[in-house]
N, C-alpha and C positions, 0 to 999 in steps of 0.2 A: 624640571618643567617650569615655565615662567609662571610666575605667581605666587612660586610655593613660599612655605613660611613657616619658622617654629617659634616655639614661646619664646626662645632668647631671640628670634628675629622681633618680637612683639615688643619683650624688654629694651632692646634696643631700640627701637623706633619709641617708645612710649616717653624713654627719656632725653633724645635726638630734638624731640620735640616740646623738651621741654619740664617734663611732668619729674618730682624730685619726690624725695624722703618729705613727710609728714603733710603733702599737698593735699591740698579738697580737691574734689576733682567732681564735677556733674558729667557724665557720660551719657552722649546720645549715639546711636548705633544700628549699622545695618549691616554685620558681620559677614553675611554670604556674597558680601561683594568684595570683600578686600582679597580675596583670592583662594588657593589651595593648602590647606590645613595639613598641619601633620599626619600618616595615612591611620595611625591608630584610634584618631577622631571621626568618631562612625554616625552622633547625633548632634542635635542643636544643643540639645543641656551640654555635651562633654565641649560643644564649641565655644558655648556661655563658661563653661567654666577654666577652660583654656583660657581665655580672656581676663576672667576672673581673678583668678589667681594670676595671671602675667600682670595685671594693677597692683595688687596689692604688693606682691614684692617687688615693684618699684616704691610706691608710697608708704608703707611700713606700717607699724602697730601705732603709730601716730597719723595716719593721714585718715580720710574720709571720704567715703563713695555715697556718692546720689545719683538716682537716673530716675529718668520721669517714669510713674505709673500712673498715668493719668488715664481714668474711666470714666468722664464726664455723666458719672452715675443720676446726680439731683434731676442730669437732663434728658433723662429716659423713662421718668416717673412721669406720671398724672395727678390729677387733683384727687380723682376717684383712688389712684393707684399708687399714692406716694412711692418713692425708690427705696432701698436700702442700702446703703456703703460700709461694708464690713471690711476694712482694714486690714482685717487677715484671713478673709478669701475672695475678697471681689477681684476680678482678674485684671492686671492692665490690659488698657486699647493697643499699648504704645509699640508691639513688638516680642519676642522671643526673652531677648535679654534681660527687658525689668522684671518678668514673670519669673525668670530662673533666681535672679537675684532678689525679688519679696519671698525665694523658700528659705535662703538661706541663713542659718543661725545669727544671732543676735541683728538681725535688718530692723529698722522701726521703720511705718509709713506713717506721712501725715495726715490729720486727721483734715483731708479738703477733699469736697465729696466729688470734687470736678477733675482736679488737678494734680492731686497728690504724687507726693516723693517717697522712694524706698531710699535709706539711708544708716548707715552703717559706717561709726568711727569718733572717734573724740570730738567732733563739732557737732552732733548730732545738733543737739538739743538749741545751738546757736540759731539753726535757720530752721527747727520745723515746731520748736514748744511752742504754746501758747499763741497761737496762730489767731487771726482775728477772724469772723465768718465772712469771708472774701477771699476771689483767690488771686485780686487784684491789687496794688493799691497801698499806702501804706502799713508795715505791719505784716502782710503780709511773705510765702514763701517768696516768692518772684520778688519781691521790693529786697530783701534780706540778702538774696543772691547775689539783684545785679550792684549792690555798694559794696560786695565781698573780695578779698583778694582772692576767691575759687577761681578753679580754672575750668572752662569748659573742651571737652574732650569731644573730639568728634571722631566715628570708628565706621569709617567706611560711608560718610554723607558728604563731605568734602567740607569748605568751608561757609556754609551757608547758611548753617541752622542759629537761629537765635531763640535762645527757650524763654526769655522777658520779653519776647517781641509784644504781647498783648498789658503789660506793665508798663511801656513808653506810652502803648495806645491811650492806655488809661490817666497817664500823667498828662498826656499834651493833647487831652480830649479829642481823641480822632473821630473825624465828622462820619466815620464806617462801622461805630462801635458804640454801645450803650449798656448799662449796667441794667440787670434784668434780678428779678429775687424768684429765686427756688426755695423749697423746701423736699423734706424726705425725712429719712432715720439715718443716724448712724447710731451701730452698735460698738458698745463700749461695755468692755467688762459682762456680756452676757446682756447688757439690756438694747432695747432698741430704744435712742433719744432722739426724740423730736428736734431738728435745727431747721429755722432758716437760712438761707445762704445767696450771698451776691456774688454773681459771677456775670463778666463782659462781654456778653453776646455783639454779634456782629449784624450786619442789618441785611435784609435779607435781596440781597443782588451781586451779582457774581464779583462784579466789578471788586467786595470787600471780601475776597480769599485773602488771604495770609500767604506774603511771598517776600523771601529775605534774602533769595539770591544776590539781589542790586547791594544792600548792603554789606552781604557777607564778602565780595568782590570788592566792594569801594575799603574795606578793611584790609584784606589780603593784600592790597596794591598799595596803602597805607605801612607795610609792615607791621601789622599788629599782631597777624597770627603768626605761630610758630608751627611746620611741618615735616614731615619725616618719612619715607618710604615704606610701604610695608604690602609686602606680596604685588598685587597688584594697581595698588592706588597708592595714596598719601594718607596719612593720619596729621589730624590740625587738632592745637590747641589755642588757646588765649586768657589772656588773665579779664574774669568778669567786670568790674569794674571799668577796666578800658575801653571794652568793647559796647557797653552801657552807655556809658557816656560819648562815642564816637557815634555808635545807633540812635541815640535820642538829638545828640545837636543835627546829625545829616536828618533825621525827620522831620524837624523843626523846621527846615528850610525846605523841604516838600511833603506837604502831611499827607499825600498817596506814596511815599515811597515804602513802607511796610505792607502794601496789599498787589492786587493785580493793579486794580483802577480800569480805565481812566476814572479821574473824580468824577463824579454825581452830587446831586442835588437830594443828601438821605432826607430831609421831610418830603421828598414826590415818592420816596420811596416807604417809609415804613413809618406808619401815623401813629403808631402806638408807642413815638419814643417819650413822648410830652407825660404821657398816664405812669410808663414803666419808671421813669425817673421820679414821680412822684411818692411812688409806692417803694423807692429805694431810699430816699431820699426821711420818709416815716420809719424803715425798720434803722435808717444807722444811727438818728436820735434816740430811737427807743435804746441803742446800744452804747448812749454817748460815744458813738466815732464822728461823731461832725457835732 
């Protein structure tokens, strides 16, 4: 049947593509699209874990998997009703796959109450310790990633997805984007800790959705990504760093090309950016980051 696929079809495409022994690898993913699974694959966890193990014996007891679990938790709370982000059971937004991979043994997530990554493998601690309270911006996960030689893995999205897309926003102050401060708990060790937290909201008009298609094309046609057939579609990778830096000079030369647009004029649109930067702008002195 056209489509179909087994793990060493996986393995083969994973390394067609590029992905070697001791790689990082971020993985984004939309699995029920790449086609017809082996017939013994009867749920989503055994296709997550199909998956699963098809990475890791390509990248070995030396490489490192990350994929986003981001539950933009701080921003579901209230004043009245602060949030809670427990690290080891708040669910991710992001999908099937990061949820199957935070059960799995030795995973750490990090501790960002918007954004976080499950991660698993020798560079752990490289891109998610000691993280600053921001999920933006210096220091932080996103900033760590895109100057990394990781490779971003894409499983069944095509070549589109840019996971620092709101980290260029932030470096080259996109006129669709502002730093906003949350608070909530995270629990640690049994307790619930009071934290505040900045995170890059976007202002509130359609025109600033988040769209990377244009980019992810103007890359593809650049040669940057690496691709490989699998089942039904292609699997892409690329090495972060390259693709960071291709993303941030092409938005530099149109600072709508990371959203829908057309550009706008955001002070007719959202008056509260003057007050929100101020109030960011107190908590990162108070944390000597500025």
């Amino acid at each position: 049947m056209k489509g179909n696929y087994s793990k060493q079809d996986i393995i083969n495409a994973l390394t067609e593509a590029g992905i070697q022994k001791a790689d990082t690898v971020y993985v984004s993913t939309s699995l029920g699209l790449i086609g017809h699974p082996p017939e013994n694959i009867k749920s989503a966890d055994e296709l997550c874990e199909l998956f699963y193990n098809a990475i890791w014996d390509v990248i070995g007891k030396d490489g490192t998997l990350i994929v986003p679990a981001f539950s933009y938790t701080f921003g579901k709370g209230t004043a009245s009703e602060p949030a809670v982000f427990d690290p080891q059971a708040t669910p991710a937004d992001v999908g099937t796959f990061p949820n199957f991979v935070l059960k799995q043994a030795g995973v750490k997530r990090s501790l960002d109450p918007m954004v976080s990554v499950a991660c698993k493998g020798r560079r752990c601690a490289e891109f998610i310790k000691d993280l600053p309270p921001t999920s933006y911006g210096e220091g932080s996960f996103l900033s760590r990633l895109a100057q990394s030689d990781a490779k971003l893995l894409n499983l069944g999205i095509g070549p589109v997805w840019l996971p620092f897309v709101h980290h260029i926003d932030w470096l080259l102050k996109a006129p669709y984007r502002y730093d906003k401060l949350f608070q909530g708990f995270i629990k640690q060790g049994g307790e619930l800790v009071p934290v505040r937290w900045v995170y890059n909201v976007r202002i509130r008009a359609d025109n600033s959705y988040p769209s990377t298609q244009a980019v992810g094309k103007m890359a593809e046609e650049a040669g940057l990504w690496k691709s490989a057939p699998l089942g039904k579609i292609k699997i892409f990778s690329i090495v972060c760093d390259w693709y960071f830096e291709f993303a941030k000079n092409a938005a530099q030369k149109d600072p709508w090309l990371l959203v829908k647009g057309p550009a706008v004029d955001p002070a007719s649109i959202e008056n509260e950016l003057e007050e929100s930067k101020e109030l960011v702008a107190e908590f990162l002195r108070e944390q000597s980051l500025i």
